[in-house]
C-alpha positions in Angstrom: 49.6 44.7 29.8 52.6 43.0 30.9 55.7 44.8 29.2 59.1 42.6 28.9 62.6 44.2 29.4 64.1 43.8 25.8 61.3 46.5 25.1 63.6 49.3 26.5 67.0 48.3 25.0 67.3 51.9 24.4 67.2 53.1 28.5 69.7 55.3 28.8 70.4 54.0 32.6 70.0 49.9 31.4 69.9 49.4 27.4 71.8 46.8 26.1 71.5 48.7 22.9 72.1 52.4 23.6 75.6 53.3 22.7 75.9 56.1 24.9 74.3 54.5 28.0 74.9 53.2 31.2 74.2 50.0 30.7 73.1 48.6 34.1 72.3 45.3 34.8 69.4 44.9 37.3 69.2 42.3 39.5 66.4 41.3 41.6 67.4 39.9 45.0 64.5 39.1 47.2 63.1 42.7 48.7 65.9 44.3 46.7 66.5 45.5 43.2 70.9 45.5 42.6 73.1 46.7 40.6 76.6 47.2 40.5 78.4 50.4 38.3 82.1 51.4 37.5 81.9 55.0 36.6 84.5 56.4 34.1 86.6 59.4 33.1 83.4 60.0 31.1 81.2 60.0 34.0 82.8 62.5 36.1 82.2 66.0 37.3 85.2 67.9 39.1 88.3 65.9 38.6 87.8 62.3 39.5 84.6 62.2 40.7 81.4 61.0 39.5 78.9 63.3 38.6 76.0 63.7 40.7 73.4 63.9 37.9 74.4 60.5 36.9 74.1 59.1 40.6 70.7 60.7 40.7 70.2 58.4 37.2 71.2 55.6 38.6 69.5 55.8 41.7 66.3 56.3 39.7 66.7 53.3 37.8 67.3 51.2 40.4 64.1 51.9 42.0 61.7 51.9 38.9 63.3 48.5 38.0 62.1 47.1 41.5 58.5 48.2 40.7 59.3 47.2 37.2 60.6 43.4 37.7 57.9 42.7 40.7 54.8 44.1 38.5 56.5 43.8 34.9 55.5 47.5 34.7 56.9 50.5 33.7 56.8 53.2 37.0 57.0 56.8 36.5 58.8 59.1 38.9 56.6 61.7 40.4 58.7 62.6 43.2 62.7 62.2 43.8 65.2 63.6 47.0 68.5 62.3 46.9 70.7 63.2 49.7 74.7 63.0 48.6 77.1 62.2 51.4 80.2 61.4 49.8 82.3 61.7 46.4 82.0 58.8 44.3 85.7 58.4 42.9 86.1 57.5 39.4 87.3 53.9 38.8 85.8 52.5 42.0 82.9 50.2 41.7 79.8 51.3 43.5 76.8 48.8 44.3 73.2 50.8 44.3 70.4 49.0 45.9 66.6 49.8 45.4 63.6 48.8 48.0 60.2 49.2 48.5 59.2 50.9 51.8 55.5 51.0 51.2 52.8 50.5 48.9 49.4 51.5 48.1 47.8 50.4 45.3 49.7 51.4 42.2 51.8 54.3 44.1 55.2 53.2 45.3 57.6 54.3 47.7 61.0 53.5 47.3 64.6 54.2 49.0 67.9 53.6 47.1 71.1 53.6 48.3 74.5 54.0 46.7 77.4 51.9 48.4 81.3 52.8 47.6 83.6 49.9 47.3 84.6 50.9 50.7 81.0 50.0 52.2 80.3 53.8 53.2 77.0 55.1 51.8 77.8 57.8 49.5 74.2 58.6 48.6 70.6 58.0 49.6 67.4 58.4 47.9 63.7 58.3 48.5 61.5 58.8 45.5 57.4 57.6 44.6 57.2 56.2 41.4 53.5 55.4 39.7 53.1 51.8 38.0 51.6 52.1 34.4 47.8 50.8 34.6 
């Protein structure tokens, strides 16, 4: 069953229609699944920095979309690290990139990095996701 993307306009991480969300817009770019964010006052932790649980969001979607737009399957995450390395200012677009590092069957596994506008890496994930039969 393949399921299409206006199906989850609700996603708090990518629905169009979710008035509370994030709102990503994934792109798929080759090996890679994109998307770029500009976290707000409303997004922040301590003062005038993105909070980390959000990062962790983010990260997350980025790398179930990949499996998502290659298979046109929901994946579920069974298993998530994320490794912060530096603050992720508010007002400062950040680029998050998703890619597959190996594959067997329907059992994924994924890294996802979180770029500043600077370049620096400000966090990295690794995470398995499961494809929907």
């Amino acid at each position: 069953m393949d399921k299409k993307e206006n199906e989850y306009t609700w996603c708090f991480a990518c629905g169009k229609d979710n008035p509370i969300g994030l709102k990503l817009d994934m792109q798929l770019e080759g090996e890679t699944c994109t998307a770029v964010f500009l976290p707000q006052r409303q997004h922040q932790s301590y003062d005038n920095c993105m909070h980390g649980g959000l990062i962790s969001t983010i990260l997350d979607e980025v790398m179930g979309h990949y499996v998502f737009k290659k298979t046109g399957m929901p994946a579920y995450t069974a298993d998530l690290h994320i490794r912060f390395r530096e603050a992720v200012p508010i007002g400062e677009e950040i680029r998050v990139v998703g890619r597959l590092k190996s594959q067997r069957n329907r059992l994924y596994l994924m890294e996802g990095i979180v770029y500043k506008a600077t370049g620096a890496v400000a966090a990295t994930a690794e995470a398995k996701l499961m494809a929907e039969k």
